[in-house]
C-alpha positions as CSV (number, residue, x, y, z in Angstrom):
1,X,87.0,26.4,24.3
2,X,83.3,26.0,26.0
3,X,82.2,29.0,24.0
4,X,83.4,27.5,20.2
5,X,81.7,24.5,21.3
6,X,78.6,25.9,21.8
7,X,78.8,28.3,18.9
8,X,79.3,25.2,16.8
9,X,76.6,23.6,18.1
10,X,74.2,26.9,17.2
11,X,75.4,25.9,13.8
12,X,72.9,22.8,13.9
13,X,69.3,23.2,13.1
14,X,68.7,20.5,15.1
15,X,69.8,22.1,17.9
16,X,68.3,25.2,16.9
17,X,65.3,23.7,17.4
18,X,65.9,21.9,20.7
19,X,66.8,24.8,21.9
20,X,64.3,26.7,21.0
21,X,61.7,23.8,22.8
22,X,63.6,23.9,25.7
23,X,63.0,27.4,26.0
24,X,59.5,27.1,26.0
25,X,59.4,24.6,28.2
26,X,61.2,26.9,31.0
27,X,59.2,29.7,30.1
28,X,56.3,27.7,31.2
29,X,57.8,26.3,34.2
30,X,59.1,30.1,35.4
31,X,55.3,31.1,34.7
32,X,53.4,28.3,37.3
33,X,56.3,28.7,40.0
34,X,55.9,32.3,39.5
35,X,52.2,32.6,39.4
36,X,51.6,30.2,42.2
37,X,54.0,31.9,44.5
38,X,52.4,34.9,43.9
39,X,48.9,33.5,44.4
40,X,49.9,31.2,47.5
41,X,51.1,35.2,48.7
42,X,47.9,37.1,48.1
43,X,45.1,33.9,48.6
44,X,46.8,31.2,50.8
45,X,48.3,33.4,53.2
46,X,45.1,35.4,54.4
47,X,44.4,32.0,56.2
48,X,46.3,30.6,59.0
49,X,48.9,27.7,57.2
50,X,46.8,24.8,57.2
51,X,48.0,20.9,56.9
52,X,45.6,18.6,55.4
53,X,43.9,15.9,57.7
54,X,45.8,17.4,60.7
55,X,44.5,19.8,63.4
56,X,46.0,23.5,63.2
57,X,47.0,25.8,65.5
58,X,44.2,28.7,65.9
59,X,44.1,31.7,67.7
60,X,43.3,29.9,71.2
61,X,44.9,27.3,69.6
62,X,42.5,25.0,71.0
63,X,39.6,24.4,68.2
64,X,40.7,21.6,65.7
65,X,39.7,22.5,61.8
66,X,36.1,21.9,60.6
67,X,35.3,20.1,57.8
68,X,33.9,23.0,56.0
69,X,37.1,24.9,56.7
70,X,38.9,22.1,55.3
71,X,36.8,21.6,52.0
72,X,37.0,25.2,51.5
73,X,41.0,25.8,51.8
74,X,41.1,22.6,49.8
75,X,39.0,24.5,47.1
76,X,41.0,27.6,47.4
77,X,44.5,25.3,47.1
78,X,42.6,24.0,43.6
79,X,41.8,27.5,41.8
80,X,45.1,28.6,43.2
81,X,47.0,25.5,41.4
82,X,44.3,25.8,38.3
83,X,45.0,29.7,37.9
84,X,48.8,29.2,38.1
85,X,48.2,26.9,35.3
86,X,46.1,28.7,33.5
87,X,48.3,31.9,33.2
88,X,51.3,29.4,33.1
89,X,49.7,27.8,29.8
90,X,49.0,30.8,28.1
91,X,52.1,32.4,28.5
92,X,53.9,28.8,27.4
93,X,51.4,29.2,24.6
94,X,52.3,32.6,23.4
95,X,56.1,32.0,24.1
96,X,55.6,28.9,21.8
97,X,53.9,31.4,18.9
98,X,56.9,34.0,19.6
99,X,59.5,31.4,19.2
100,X,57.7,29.1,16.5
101,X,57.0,31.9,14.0
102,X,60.7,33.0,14.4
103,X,62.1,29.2,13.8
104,X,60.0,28.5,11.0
105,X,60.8,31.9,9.2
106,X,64.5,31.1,9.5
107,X,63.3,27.3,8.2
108,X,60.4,28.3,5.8
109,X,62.3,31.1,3.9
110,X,65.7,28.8,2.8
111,X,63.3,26.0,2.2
112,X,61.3,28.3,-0.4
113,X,64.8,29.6,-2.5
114,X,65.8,26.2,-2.3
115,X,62.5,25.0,-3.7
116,X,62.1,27.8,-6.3
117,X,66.0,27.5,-7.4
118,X,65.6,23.6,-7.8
119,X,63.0,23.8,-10.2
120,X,64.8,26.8,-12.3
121,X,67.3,24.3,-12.5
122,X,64.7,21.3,-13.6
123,X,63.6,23.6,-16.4
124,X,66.9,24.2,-17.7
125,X,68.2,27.7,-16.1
126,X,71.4,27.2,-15.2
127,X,72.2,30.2,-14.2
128,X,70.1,30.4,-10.9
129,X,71.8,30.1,-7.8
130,X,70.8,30.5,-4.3
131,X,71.4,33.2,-1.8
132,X,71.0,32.3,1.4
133,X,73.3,33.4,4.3
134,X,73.2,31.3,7.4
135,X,75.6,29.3,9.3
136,X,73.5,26.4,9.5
137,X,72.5,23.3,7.4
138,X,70.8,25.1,4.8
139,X,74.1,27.1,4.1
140,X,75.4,23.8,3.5
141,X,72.4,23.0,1.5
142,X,72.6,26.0,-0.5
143,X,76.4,25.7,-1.3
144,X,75.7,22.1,-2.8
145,X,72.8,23.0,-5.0
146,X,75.0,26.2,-6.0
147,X,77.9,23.6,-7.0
148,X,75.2,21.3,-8.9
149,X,74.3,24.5,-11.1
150,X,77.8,25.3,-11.8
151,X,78.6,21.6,-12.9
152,X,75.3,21.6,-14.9
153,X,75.7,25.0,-16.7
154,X,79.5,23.3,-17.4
155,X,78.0,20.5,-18.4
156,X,75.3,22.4,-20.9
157,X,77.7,24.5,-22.3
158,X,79.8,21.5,-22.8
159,X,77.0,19.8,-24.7
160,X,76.4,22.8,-27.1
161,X,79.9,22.7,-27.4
162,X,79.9,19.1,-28.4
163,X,77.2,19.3,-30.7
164,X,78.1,22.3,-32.9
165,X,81.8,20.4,-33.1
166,X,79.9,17.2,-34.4
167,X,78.0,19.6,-36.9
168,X,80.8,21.2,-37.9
169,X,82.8,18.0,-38.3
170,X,80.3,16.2,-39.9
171,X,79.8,19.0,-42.5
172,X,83.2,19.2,-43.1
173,X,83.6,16.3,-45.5
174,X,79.7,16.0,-46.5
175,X,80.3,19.4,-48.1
176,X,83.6,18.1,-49.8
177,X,81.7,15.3,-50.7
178,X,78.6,17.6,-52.2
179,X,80.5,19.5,-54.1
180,X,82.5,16.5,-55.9
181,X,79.4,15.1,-56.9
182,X,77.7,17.7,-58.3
183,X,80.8,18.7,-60.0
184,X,80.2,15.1,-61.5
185,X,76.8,15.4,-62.4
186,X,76.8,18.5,-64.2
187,X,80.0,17.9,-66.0
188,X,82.2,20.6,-64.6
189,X,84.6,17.9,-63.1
190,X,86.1,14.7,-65.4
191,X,85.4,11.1,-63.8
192,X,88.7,10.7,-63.0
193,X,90.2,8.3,-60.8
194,X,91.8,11.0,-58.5
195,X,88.2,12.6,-58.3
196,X,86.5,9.2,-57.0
197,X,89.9,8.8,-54.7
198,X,88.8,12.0,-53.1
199,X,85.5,11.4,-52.9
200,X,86.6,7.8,-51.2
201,X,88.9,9.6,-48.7
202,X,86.0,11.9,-47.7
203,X,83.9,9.2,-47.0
204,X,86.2,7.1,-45.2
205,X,86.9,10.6,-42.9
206,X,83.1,10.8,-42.6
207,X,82.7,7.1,-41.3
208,X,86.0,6.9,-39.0
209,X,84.5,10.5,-37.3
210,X,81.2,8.3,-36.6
211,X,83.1,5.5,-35.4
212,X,84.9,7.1,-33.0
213,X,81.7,9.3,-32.1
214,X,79.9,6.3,-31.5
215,X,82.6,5.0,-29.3
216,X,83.2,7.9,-27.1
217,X,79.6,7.8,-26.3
218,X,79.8,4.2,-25.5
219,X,83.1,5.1,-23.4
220,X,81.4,8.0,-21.5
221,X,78.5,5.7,-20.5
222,X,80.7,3.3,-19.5
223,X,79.2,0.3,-22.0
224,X,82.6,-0.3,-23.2
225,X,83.5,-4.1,-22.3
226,X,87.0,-4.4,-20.8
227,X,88.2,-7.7,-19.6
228,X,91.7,-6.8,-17.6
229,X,94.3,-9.8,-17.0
230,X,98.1,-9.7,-16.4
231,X,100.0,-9.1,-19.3
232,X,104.0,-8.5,-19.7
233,X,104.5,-4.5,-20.6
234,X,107.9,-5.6,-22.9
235,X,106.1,-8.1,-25.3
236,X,102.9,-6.0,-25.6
237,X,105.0,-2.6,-26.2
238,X,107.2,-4.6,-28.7
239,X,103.9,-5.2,-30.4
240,X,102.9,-1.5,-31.0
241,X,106.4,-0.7,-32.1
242,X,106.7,-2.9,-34.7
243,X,103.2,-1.7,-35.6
244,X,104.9,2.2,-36.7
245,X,108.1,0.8,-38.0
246,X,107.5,1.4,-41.5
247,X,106.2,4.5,-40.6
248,X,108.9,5.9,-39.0
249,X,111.1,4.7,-41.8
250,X,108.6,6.7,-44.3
251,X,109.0,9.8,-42.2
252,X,112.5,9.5,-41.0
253,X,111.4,9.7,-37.1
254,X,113.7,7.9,-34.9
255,X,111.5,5.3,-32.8
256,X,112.9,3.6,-29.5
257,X,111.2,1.3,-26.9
258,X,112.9,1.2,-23.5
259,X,111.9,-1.8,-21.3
260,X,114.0,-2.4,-18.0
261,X,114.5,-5.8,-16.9
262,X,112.4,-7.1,-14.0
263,X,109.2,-4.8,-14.9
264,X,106.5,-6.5,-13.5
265,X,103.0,-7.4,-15.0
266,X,100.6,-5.3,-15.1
267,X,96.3,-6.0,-14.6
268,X,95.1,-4.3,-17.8
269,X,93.1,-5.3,-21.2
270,X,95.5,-5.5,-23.8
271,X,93.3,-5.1,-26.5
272,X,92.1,-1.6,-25.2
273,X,95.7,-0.8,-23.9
274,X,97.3,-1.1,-27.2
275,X,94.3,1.2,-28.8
276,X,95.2,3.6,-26.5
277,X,99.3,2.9,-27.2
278,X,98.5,3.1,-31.1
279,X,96.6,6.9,-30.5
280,X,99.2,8.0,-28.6
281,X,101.9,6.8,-31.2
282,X,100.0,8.4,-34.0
283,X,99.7,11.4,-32.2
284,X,103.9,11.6,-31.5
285,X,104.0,10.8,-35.5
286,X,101.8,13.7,-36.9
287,X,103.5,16.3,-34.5
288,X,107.2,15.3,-34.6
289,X,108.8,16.3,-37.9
290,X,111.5,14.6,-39.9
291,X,114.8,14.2,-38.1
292,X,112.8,13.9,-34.6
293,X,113.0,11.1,-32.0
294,X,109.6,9.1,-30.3
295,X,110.3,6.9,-27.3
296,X,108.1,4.1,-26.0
297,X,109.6,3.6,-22.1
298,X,108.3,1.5,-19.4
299,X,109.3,2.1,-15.9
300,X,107.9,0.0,-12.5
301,X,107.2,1.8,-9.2
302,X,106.0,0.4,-5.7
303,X,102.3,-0.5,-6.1
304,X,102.2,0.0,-10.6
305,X,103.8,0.4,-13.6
306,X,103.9,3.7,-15.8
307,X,104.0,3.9,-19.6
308,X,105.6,6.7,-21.2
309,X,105.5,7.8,-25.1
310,X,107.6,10.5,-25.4
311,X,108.3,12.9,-28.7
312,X,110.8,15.7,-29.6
313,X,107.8,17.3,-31.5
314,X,105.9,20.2,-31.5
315,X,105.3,20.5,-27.5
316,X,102.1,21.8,-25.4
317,X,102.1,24.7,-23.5
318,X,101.4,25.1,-20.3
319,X,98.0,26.9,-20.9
320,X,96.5,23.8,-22.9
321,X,97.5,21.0,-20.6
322,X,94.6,20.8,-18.5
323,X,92.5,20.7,-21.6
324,X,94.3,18.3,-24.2
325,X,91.8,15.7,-23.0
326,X,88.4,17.1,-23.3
327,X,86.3,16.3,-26.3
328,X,87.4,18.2,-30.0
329,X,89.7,20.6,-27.8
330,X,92.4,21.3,-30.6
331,X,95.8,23.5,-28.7
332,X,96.4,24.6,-32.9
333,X,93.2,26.3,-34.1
334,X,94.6,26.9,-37.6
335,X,95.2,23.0,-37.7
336,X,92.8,21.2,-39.8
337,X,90.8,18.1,-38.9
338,X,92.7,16.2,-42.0
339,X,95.9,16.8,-40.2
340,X,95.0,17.3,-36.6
341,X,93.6,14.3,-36.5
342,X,89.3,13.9,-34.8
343,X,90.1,15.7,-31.5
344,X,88.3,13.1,-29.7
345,X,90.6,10.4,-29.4
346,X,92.5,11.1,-26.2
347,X,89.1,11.8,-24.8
348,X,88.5,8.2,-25.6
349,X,92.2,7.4,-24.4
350,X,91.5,8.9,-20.7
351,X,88.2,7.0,-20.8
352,X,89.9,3.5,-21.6
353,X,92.7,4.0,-19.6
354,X,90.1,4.9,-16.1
355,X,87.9,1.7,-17.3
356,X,91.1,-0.6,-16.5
357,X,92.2,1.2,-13.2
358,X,95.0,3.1,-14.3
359,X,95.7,7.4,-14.8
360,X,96.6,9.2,-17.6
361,X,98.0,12.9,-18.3
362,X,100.6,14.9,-20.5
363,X,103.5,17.1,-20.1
364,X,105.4,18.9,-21.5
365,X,108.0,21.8,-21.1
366,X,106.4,24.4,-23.5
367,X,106.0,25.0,-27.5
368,X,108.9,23.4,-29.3
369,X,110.2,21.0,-26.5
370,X,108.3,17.9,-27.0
371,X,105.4,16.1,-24.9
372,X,105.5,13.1,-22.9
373,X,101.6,10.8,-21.8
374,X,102.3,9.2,-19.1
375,X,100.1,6.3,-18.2
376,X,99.7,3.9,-14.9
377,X,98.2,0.9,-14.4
378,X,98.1,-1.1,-11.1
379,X,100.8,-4.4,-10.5
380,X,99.1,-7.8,-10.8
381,X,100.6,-8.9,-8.0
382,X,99.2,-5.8,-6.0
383,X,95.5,-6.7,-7.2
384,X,96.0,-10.1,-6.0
385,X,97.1,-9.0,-2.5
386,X,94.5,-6.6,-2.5
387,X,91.9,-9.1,-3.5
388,X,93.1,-11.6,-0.7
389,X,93.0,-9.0,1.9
């Protein structure tokens, strides 16, 4: 037990570097006890012991000590004490050299990679990472700034990531909306009314991206205003129901709501909640085909409440789960934007749902089985407890 303890405390620069005093400091003190013993040995002792300002015993053991005798051994006790100190100092001094220039090596060094791999990573080289093997602080050290270049290559690959999907879905209807018009111009298409209907539905496509582009960046930074009060789940699900009732009518998708009695009320915006209810619902409507089922559950638990929207669709396996909320991720690659919907707005979902407190995820049980998002958002009366205490 004594001996992890005191391997765990090697494991401390800080005690590195007491220790490393502290044996400098002994050196030194085994130097002057050693050199003045030996001294005292060879000088002292070829003199009878003396006692200062007392008489000593001489050879007839009857003359007191002179003055000059005195003076003298008092001269000889000084160069004894000054040499002892002397050596003592200089081997102090060269321990401290030995010991110094073998701490600051094991200090100097990791601070160097550390320095050099910072400022890779300040000019953009994600890639560097340090390699320093200790057991020490700086191993610490070095792990961190090794996890702060794997977030920031994630995060730059993210980025170009982001930026060619914006490109590309930018282009998308620009080009549809290019080609129409110079159709137009040079005569090759008529001036119909179903060409300028295209050319409007391109357009609105092209603004609605930009809309929701503009509000994911607003989300991400956090710039979104959300005002959170208690609101009752049954009246404000009710809402978005009647919202897609035509809709299911149109597509012959059976749409429930299932509110238990006694749910209680939730802290949450309700503007921003039913955004995030109306995404979800459109979602449930472009991947469950005629003949399918969406339900719109509520269900209360100890400390919150929990949203479900549930669909007998299409399903999500297991592989894109973790992913379904990350910016233009689509789990169809042969699905187009036009029915696939932006592929940003569960990104701003997650995002709305984390600005008022609450979680949000999916699940499903694999291709062809359907998907539940499942959403949480704290009891009022457990934010006003919390709030008193």
């Amino acid at each position: 037990m004594r001996d992890s303890v005191f391997t765990h405390w090697l494991h401390h620069l800080r005690w590195k570097l007491f220790i490393s005093h502290l044996l400098i400091i002994v050196i030194g003190v085994v130097v002057l006890l050693a050199t003045a013993h030996f001294l005292a040995g060879t000088s002292l002792l070829q003199r009878p012991p003396l006692t200062l300002g007392m008489e000593v015993a001489q050879t007839d053991q009857t003359a007191p000590l002179s003055t000059a005798d005195l003076a003298m051994s008092q001269q000889q006790f000084q160069l004894v004490v000054d040499q002892a100190l002397l050596i003592a100092a200089f081997a102090a001094l060269a321990a401290a050299v030995v010991v110094s220039l073998f701490v600051s090596r094991r200090i100097v060094e990791p601070l160097q990679e550390l320095s050099i791999v910072s400022q890779h990573l300040a000019q953009g080289l994600y890639q560097e990472r340090t390699s320093i093997q200790s057991d020490d602080e700086f191993a610490v050290l070095s792990q961190n700034i090794n996890q702060l270049a794997e977030a920031l290559e994630r995060t730059e690959e993210r980025r170009l990531a982001l930026l060619a999907d914006v490109a590309h879905e930018l282009r998308t209807p620009m080009t549809t909306i290019e080609g129409y018009m110079e159709g137009l111009i040079d005569g090759m298409i008529a001036p119909e009314a179903r060409t300028f209907a295209m050319i409007q539905h391109e357009a609105v496509r092209l603004k609605r991206l930009v809309e929701e582009l503009t509000l994911l960046s607003h989300a991400e930074a956090g710039q979104i205003p959300i005002n959170p009060k208690p609101i009752a789940l049954p009246t404000l699900l009710e809402q978005v129901v009647a919202h897609f009732a035509l809709q299911a009518a149109a597509q012959q998708v059976e749409l429930t709501i299932q509110t238990p009695a006694g749910l209680p009320r939730v802290m949450a915006d309700p503007d921003r909640l039913e955004q995030v209810l109306i995404n979800l619902l459109s979602n449930a409507f472009r991947y469950t085909p005629a003949g399918g089922s969406i339900t719109l559950r509520a269900r209360s638990h100890d400390f919150f409440a929990e949203i479900g929207v549930s669909d007998s669709g299409i399903g999500i396996a297991p592989e894109h789960l973790p992913h379904i909320f990350e910016r233009f991720y689509r789990v169809d690659k042969s699905r187009t934007r036009e029915s696939g919907g932006t592929g940003i707005g569960l990104t701003i979902a997650r995002h709305l749902i984390y600005g008022q407190g609450g979680e949000i995820w999916a699940s499903s049980p694999g291709r062809g089985q359907g998907t539940t998002f499942h959403i949480t958002l704290p009891a009022y009366e457990t934010v006003v407890v919390e709030s008193i205490l």
